[in-house]
HTML snippet that shows the backbone in 3Dmol.js (N, CA, C, O; Angstrom):
<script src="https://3Dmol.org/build/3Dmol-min.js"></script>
<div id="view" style="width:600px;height:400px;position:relative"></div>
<script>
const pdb = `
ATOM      1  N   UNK A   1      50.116  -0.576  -6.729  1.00  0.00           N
ATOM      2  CA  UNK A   1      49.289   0.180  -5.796  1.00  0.00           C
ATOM      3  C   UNK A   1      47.997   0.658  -6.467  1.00  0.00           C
ATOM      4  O   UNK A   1      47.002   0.847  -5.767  1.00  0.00           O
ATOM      5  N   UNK A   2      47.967   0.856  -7.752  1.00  0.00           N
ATOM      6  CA  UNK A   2      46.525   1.494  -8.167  1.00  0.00           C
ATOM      7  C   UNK A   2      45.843   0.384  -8.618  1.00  0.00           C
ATOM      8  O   UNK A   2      44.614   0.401  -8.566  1.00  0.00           O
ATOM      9  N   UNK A   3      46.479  -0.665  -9.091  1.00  0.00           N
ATOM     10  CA  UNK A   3      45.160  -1.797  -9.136  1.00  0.00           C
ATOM     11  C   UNK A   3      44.417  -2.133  -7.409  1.00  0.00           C
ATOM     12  O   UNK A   3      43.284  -2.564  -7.193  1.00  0.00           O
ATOM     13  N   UNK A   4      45.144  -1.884  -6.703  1.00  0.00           N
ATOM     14  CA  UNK A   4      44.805  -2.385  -5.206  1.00  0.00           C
ATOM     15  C   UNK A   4      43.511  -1.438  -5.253  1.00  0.00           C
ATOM     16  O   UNK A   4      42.407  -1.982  -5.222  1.00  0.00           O
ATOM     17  N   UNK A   5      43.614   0.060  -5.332  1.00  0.00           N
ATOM     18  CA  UNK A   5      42.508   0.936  -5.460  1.00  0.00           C
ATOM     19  C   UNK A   5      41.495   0.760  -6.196  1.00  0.00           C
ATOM     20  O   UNK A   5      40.365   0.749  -5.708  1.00  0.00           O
ATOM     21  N   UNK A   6      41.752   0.567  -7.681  1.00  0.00           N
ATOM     22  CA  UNK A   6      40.622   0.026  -8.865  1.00  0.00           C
ATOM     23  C   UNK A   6      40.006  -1.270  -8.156  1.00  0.00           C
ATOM     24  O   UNK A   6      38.825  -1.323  -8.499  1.00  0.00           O
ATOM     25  N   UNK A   7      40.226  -2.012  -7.565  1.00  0.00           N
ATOM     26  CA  UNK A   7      39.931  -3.171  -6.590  1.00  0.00           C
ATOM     27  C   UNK A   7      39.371  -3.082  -5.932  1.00  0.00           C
ATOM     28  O   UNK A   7      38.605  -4.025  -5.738  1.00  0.00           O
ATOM     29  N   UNK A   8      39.282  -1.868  -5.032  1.00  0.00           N
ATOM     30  CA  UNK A   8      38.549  -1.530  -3.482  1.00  0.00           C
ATOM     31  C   UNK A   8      37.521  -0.717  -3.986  1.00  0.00           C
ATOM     32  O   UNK A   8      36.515  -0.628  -3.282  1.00  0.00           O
ATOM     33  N   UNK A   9      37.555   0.007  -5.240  1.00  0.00           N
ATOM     34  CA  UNK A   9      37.019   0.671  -5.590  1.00  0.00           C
ATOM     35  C   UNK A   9      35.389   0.062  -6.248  1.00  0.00           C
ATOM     36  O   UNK A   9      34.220   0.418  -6.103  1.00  0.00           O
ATOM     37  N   UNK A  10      35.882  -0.695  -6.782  1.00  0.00           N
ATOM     38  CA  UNK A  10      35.057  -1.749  -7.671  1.00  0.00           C
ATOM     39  C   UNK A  10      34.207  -2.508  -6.892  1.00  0.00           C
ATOM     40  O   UNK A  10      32.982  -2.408  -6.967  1.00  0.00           O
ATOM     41  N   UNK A  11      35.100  -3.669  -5.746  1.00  0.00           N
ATOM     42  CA  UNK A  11      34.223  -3.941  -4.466  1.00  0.00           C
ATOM     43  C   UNK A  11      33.477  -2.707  -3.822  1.00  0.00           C
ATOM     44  O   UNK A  11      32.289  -2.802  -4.129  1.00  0.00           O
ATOM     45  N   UNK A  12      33.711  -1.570  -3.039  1.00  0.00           N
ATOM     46  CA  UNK A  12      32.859  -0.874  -2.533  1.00  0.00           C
ATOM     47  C   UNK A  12      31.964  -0.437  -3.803  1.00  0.00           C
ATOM     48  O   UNK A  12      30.802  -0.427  -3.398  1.00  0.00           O
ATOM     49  N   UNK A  13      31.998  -0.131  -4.943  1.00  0.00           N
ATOM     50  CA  UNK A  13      30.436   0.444  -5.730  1.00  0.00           C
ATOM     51  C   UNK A  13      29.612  -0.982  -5.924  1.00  0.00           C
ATOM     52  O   UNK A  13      28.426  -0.690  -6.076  1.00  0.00           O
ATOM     53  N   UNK A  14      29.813  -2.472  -5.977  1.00  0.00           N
ATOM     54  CA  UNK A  14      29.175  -3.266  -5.929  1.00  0.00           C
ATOM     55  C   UNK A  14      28.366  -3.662  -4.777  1.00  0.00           C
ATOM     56  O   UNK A  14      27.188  -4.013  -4.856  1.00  0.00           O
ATOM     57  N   UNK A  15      29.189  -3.574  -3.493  1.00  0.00           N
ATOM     58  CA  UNK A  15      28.750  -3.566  -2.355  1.00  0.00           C
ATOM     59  C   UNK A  15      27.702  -2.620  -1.880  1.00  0.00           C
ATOM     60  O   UNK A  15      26.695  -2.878  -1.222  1.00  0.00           O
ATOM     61  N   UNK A  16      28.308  -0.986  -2.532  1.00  0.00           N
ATOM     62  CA  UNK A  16      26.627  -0.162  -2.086  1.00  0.00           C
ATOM     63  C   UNK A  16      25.756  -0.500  -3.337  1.00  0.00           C
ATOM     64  O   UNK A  16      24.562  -0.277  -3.137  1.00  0.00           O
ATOM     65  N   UNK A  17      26.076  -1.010  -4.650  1.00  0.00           N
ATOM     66  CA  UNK A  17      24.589  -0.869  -5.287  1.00  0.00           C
ATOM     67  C   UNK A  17      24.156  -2.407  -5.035  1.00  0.00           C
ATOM     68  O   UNK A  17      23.245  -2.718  -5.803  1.00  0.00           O
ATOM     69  N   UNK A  18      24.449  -3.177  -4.402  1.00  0.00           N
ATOM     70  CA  UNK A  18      23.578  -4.213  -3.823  1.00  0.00           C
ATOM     71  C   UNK A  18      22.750  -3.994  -2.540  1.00  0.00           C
ATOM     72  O   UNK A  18      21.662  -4.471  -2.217  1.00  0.00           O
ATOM     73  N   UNK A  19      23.679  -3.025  -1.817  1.00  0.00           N
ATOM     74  CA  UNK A  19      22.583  -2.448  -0.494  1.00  0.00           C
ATOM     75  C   UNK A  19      21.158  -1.368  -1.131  1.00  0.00           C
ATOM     76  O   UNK A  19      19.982  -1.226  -0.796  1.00  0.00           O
ATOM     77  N   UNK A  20      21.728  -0.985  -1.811  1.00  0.00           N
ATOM     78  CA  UNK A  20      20.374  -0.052  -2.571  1.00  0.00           C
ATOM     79  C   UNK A  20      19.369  -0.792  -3.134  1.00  0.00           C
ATOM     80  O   UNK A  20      18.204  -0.468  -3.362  1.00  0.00           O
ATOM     81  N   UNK A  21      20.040  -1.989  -3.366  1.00  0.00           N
ATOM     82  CA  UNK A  21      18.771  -2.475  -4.480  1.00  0.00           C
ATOM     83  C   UNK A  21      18.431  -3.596  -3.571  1.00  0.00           C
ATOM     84  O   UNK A  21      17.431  -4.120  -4.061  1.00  0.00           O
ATOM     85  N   UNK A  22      18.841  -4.352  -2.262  1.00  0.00           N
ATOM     86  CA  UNK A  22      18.479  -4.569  -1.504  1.00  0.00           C
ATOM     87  C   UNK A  22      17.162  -3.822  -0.655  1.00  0.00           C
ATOM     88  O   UNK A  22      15.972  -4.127  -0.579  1.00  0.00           O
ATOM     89  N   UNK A  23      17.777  -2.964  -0.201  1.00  0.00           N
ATOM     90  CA  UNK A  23      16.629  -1.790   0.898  1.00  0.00           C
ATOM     91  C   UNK A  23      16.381  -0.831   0.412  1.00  0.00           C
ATOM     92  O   UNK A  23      16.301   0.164   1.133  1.00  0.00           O
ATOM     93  N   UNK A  24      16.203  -0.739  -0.703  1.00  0.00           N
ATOM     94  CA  UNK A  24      15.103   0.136  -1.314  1.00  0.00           C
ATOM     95  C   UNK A  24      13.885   0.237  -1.396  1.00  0.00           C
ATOM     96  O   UNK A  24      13.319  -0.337  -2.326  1.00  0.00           O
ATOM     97  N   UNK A  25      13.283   0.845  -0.636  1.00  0.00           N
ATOM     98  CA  UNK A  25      11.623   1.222  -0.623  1.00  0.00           C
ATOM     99  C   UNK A  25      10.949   2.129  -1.229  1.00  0.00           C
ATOM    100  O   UNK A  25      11.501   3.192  -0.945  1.00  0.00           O
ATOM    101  N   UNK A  26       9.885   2.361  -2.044  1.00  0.00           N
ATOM    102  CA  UNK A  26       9.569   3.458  -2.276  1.00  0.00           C
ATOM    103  C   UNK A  26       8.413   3.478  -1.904  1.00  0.00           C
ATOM    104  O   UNK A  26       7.857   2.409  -1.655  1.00  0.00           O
ATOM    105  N   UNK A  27       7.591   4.950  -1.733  1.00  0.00           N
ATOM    106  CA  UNK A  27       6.706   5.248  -1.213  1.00  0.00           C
ATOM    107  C   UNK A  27       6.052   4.676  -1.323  1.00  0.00           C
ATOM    108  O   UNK A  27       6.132   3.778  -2.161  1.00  0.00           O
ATOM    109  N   UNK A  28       4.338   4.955  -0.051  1.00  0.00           N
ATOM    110  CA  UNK A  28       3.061   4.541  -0.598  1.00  0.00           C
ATOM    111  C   UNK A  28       2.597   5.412  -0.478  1.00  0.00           C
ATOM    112  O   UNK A  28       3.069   6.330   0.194  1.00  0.00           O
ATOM    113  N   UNK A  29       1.001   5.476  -1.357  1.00  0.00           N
ATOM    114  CA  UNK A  29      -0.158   6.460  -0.813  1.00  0.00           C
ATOM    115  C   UNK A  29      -0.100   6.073   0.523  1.00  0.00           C
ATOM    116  O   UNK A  29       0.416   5.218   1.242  1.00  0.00           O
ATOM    117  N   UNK A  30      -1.248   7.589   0.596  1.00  0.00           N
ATOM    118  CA  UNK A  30      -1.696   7.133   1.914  1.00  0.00           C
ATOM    119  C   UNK A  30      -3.240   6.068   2.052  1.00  0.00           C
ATOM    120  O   UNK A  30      -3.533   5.249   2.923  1.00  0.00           O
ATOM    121  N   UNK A  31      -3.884   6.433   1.002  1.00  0.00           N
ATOM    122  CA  UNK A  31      -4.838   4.997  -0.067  1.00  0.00           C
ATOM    123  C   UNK A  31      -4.452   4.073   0.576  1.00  0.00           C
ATOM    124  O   UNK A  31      -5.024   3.566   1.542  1.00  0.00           O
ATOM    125  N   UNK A  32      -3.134   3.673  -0.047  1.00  0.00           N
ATOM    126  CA  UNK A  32      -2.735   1.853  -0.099  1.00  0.00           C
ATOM    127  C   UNK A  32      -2.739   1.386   1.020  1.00  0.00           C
ATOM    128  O   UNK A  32      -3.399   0.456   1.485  1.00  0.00           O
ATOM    129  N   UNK A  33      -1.659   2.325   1.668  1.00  0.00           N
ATOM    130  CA  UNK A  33      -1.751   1.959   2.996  1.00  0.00           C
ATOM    131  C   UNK A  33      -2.677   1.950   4.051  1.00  0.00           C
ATOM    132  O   UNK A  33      -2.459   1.232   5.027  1.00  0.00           O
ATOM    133  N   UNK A  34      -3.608   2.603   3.991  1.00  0.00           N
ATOM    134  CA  UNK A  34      -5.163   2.323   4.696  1.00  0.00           C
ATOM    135  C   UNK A  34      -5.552   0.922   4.324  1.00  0.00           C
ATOM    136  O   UNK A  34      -5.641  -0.026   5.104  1.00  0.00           O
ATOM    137  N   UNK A  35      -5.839   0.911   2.645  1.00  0.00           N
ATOM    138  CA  UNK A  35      -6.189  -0.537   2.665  1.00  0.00           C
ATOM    139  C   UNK A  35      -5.764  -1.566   2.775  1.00  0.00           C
ATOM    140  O   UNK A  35      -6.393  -2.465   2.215  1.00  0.00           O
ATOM    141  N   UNK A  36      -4.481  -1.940   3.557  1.00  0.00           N
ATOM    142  CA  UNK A  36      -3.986  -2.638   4.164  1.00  0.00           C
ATOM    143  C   UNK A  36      -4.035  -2.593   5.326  1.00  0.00           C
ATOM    144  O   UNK A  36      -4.498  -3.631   5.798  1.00  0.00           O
ATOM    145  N   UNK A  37      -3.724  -1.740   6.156  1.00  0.00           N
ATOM    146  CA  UNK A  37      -3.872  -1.532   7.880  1.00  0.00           C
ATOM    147  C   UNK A  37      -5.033  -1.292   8.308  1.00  0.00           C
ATOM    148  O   UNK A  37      -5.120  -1.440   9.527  1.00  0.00           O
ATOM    149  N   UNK A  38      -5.949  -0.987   7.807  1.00  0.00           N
ATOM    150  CA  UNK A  38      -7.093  -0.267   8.900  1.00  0.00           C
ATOM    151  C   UNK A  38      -7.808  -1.410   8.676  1.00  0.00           C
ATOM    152  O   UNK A  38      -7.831  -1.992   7.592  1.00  0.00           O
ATOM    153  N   UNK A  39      -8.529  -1.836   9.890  1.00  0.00           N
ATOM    154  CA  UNK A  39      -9.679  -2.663  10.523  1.00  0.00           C
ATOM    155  C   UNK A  39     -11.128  -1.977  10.755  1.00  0.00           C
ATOM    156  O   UNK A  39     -11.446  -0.814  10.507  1.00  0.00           O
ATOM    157  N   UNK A  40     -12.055  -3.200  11.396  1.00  0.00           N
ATOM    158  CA  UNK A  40     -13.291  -2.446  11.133  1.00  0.00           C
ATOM    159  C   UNK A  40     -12.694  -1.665  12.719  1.00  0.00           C
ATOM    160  O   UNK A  40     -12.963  -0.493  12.981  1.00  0.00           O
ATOM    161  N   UNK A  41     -12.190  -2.209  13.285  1.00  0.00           N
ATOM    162  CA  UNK A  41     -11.930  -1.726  14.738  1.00  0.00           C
ATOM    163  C   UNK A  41     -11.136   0.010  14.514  1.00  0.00           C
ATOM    164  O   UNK A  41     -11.097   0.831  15.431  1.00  0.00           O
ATOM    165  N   UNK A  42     -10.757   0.176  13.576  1.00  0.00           N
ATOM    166  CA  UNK A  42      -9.481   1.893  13.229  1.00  0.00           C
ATOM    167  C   UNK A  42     -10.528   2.740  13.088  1.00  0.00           C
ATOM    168  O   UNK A  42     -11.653   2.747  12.587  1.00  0.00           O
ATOM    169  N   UNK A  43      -9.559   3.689  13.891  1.00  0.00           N
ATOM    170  CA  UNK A  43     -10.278   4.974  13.871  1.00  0.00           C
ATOM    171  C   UNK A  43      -9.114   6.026  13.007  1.00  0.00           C
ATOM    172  O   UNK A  43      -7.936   5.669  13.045  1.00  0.00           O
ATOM    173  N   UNK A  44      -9.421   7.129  12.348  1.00  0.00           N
ATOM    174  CA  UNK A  44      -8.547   7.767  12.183  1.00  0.00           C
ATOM    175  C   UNK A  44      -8.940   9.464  12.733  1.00  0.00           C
ATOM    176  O   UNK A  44      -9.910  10.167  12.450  1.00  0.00           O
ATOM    177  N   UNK A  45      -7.719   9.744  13.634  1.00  0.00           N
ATOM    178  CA  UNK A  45      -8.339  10.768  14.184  1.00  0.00           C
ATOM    179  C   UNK A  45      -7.651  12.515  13.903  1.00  0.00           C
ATOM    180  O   UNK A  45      -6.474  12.556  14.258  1.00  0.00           O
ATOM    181  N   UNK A  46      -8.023  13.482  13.513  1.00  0.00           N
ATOM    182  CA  UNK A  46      -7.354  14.691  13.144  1.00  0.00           C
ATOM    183  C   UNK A  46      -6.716  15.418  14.323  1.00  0.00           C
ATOM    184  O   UNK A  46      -7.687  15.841  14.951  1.00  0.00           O
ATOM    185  N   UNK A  47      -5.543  15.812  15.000  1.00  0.00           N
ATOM    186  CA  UNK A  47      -4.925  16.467  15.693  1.00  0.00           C
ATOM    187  C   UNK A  47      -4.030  17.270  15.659  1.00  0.00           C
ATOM    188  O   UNK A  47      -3.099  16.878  14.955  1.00  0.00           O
ATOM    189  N   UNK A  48      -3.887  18.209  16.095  1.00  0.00           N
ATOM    190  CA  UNK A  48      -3.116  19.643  15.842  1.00  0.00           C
ATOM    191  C   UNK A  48      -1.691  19.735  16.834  1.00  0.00           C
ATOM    192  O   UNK A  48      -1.782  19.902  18.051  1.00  0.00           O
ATOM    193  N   UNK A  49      -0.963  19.661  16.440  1.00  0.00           N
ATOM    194  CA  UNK A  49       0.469  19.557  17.009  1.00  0.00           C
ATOM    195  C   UNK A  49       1.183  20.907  16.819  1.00  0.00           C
ATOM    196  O   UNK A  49       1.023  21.317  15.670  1.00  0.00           O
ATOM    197  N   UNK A  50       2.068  21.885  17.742  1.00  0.00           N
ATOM    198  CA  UNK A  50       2.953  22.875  17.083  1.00  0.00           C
ATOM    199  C   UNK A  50       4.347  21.809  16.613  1.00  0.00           C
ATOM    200  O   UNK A  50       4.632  20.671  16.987  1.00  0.00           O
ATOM    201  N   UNK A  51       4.984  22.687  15.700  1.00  0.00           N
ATOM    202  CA  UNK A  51       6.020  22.674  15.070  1.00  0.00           C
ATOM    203  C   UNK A  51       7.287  22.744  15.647  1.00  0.00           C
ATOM    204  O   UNK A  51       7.040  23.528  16.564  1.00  0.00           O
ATOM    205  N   UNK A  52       8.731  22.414  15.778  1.00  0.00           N
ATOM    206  CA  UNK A  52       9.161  23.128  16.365  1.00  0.00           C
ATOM    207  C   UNK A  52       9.570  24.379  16.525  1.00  0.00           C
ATOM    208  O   UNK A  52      10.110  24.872  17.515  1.00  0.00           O
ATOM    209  N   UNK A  53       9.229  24.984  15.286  1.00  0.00           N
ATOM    210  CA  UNK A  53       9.149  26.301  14.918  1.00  0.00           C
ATOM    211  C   UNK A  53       8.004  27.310  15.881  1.00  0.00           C
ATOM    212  O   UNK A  53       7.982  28.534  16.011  1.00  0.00           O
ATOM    213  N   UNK A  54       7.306  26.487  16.333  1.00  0.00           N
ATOM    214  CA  UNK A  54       5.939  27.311  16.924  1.00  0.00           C
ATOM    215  C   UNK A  54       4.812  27.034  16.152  1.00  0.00           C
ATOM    216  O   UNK A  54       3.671  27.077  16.613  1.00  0.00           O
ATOM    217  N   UNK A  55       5.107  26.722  14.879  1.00  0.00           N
ATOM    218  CA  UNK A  55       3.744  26.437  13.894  1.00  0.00           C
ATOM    219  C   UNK A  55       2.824  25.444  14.020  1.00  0.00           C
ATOM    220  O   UNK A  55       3.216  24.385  14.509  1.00  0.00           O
ATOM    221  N   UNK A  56       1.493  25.566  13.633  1.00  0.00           N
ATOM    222  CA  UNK A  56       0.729  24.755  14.671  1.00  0.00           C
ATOM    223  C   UNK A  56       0.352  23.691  13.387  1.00  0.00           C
ATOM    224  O   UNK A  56      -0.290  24.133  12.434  1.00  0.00           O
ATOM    225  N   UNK A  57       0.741  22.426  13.416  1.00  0.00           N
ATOM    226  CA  UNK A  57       0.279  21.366  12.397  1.00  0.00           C
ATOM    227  C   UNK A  57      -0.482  20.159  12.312  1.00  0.00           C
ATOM    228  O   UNK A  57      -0.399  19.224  13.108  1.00  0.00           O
ATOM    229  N   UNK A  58      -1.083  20.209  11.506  1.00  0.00           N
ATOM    230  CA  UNK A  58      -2.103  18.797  11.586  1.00  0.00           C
ATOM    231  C   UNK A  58      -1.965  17.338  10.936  1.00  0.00           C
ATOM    232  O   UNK A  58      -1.888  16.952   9.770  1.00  0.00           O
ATOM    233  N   UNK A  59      -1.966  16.741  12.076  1.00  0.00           N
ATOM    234  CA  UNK A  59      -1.835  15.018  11.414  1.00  0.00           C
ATOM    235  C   UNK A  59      -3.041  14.274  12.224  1.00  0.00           C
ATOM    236  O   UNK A  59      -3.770  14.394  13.209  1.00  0.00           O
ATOM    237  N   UNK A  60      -2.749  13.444  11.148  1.00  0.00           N
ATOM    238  CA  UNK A  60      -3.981  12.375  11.167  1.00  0.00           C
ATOM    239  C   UNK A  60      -3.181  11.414  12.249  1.00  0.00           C
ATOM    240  O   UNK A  60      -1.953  11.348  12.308  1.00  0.00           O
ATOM    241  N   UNK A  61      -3.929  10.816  12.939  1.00  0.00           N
ATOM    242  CA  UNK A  61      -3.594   9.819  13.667  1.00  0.00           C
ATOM    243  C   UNK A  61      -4.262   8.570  13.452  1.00  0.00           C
ATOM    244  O   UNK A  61      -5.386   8.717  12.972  1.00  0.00           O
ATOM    245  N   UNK A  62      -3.966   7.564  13.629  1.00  0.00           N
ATOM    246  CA  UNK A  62      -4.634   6.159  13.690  1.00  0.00           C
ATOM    247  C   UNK A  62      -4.652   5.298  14.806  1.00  0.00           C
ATOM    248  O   UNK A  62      -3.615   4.735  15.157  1.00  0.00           O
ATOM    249  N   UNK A  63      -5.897   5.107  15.499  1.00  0.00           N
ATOM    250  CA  UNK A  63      -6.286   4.486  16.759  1.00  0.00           C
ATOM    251  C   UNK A  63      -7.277   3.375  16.722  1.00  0.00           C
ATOM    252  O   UNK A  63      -8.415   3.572  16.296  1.00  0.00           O
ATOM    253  N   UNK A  64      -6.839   2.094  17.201  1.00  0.00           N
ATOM    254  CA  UNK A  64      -7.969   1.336  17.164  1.00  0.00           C
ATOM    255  C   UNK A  64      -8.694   0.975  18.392  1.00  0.00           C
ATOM    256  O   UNK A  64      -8.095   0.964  19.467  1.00  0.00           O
ATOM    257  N   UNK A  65      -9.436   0.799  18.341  1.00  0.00           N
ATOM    258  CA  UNK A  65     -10.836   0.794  19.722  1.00  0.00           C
ATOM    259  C   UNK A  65     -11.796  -0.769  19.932  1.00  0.00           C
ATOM    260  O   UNK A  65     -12.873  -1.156  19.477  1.00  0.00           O
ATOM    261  N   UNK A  66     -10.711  -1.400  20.905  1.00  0.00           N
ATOM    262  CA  UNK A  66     -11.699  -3.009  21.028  1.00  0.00           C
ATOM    263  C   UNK A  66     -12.227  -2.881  22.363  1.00  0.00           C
ATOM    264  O   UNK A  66     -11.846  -2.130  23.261  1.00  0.00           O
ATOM    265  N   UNK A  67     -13.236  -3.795  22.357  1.00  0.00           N
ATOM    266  CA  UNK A  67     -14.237  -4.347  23.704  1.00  0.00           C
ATOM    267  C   UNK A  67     -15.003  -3.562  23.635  1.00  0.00           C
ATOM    268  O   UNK A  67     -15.312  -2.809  22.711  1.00  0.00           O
ATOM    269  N   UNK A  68     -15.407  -3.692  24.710  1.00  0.00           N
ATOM    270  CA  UNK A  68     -17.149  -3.275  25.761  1.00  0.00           C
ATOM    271  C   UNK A  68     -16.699  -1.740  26.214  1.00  0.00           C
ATOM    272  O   UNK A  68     -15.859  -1.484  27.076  1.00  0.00           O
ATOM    273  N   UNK A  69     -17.366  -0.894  25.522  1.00  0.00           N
ATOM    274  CA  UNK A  69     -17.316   0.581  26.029  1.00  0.00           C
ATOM    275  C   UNK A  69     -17.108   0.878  27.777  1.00  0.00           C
ATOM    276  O   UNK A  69     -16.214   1.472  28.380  1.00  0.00           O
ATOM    277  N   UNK A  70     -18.493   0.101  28.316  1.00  0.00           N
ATOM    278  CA  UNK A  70     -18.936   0.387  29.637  1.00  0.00           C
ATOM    279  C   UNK A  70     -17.480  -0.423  30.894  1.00  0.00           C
ATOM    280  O   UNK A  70     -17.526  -0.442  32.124  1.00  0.00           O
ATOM    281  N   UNK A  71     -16.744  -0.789  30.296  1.00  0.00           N
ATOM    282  CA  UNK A  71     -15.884  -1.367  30.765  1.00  0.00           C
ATOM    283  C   UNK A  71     -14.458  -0.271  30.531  1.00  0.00           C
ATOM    284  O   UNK A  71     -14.312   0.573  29.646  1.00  0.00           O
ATOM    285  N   UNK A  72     -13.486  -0.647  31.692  1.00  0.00           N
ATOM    286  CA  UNK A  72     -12.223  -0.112  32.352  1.00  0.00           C
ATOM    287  C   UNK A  72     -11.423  -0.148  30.834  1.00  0.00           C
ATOM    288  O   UNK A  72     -11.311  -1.206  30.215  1.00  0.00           O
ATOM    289  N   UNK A  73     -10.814   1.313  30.256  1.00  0.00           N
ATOM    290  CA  UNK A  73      -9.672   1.430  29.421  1.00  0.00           C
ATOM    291  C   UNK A  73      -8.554   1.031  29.765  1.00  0.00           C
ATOM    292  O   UNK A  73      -8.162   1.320  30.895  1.00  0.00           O
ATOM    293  N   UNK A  74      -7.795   0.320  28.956  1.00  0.00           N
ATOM    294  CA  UNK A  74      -6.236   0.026  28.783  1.00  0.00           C
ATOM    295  C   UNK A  74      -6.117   0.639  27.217  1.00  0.00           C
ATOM    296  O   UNK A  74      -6.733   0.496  26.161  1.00  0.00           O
ATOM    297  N   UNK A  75      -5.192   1.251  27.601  1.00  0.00           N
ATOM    298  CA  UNK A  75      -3.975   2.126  26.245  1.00  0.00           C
ATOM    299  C   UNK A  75      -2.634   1.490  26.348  1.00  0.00           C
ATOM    300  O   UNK A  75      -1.879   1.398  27.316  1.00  0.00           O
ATOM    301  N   UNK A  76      -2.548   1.185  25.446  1.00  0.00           N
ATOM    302  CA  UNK A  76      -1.738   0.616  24.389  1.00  0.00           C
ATOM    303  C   UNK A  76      -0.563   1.440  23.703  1.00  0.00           C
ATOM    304  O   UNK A  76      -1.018   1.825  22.627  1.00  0.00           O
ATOM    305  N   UNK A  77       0.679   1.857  23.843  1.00  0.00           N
ATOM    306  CA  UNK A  77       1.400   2.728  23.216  1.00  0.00           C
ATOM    307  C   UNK A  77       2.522   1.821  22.253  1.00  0.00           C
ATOM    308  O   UNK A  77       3.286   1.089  22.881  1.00  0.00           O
ATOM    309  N   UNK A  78       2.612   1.847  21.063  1.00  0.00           N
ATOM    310  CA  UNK A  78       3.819   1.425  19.923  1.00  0.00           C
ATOM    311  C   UNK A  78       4.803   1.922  20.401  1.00  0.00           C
ATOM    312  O   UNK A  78       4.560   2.722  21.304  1.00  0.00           O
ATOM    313  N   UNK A  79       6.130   1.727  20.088  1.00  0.00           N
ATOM    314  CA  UNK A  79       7.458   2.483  19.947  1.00  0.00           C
ATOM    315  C   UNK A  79       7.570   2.868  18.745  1.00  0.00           C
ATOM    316  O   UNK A  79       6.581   2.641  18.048  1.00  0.00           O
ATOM    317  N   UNK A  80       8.539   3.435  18.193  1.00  0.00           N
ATOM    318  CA  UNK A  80       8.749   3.767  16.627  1.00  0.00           C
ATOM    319  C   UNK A  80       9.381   2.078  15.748  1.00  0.00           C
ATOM    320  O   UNK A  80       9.738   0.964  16.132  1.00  0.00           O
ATOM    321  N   UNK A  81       9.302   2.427  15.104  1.00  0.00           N
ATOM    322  CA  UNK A  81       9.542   0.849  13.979  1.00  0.00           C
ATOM    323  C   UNK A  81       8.505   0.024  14.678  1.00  0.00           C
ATOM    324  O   UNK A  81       8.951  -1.005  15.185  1.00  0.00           O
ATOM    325  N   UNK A  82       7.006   0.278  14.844  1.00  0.00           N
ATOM    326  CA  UNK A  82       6.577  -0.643  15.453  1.00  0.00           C
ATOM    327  C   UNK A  82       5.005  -0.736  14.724  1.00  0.00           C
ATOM    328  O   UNK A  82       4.837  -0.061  13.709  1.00  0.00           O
ATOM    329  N   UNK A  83       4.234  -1.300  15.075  1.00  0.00           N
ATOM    330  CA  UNK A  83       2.613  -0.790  14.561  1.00  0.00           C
ATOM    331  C   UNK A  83       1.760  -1.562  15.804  1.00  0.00           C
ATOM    332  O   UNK A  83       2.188  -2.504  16.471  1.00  0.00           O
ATOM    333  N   UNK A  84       0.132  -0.760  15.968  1.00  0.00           N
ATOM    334  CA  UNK A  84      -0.248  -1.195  16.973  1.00  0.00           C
ATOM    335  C   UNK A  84      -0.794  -2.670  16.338  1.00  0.00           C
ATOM    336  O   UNK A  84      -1.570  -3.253  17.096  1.00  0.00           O
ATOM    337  N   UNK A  85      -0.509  -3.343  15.088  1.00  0.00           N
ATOM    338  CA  UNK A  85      -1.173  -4.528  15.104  1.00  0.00           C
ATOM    339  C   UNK A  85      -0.842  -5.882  15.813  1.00  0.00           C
ATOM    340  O   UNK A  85      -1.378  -6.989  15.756  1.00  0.00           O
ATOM    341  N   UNK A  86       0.488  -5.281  16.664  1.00  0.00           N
ATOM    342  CA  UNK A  86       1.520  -5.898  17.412  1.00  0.00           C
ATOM    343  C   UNK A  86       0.484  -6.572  18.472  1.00  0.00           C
ATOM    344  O   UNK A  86       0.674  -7.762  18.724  1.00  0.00           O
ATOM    345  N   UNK A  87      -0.603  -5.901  19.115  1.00  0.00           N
ATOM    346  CA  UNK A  87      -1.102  -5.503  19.981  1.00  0.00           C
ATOM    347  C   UNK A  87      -2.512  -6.695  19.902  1.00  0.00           C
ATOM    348  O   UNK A  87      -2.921  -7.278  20.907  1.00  0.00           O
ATOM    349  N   UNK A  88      -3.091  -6.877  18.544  1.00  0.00           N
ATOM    350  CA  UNK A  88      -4.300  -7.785  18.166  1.00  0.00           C
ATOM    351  C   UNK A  88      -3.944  -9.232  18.921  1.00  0.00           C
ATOM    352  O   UNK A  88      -4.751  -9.766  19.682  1.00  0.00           O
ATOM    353  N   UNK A  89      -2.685  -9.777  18.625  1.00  0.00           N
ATOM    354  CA  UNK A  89      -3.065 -11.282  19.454  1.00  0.00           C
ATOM    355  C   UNK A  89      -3.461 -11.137  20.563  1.00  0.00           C
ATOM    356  O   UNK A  89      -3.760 -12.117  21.246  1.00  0.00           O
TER     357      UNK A  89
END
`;
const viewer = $3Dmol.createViewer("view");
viewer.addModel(pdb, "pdb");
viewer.setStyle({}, {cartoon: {color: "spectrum"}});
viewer.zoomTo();
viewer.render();
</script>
């Protein structure tokens, strides 16, 4: 019975440190990642959100802006896990 455990044991720590070292990400600036995503078309815009606390906080947003001004808007909304470059073809 305890080799059966030393067994399961051994498979499950191999099994999670291959998922770790699989999907492991680590951060980026926020640098890098501009110079990869943003176009001449991105805007980045400052907006003030409350908290759910009540506290009032600021994030940057990122919006990009194509065509003819004088012409009819369409908006464009992402879901989460998504980016608006979905949106360029």
């Amino acid at each position: 019975m305890r080799k059966w455990w030393i067994r399961l044991t051994l498979i499950f720590t191999m099994l999670l440190v291959f998922f770790v070292v699989l999907f492991y990400r680590r951060d980026y600036s926020s640098a890098y990642v501009q110079s990869l995503y943003l176009s001449e078309q991105s805007h980045l815009i400052d907006l003030s959100i409350n908290s759910l606390e009540g506290e009032p906080l600021s994030i940057e947003t990122h919006y990009m802006d194509f065509g003819d001004p004088a012409q009819p808007v369409i908006l464009l909304l992402h879901g989460a896990f998504s980016s608006s470059h979905t949106f360029i073809p």
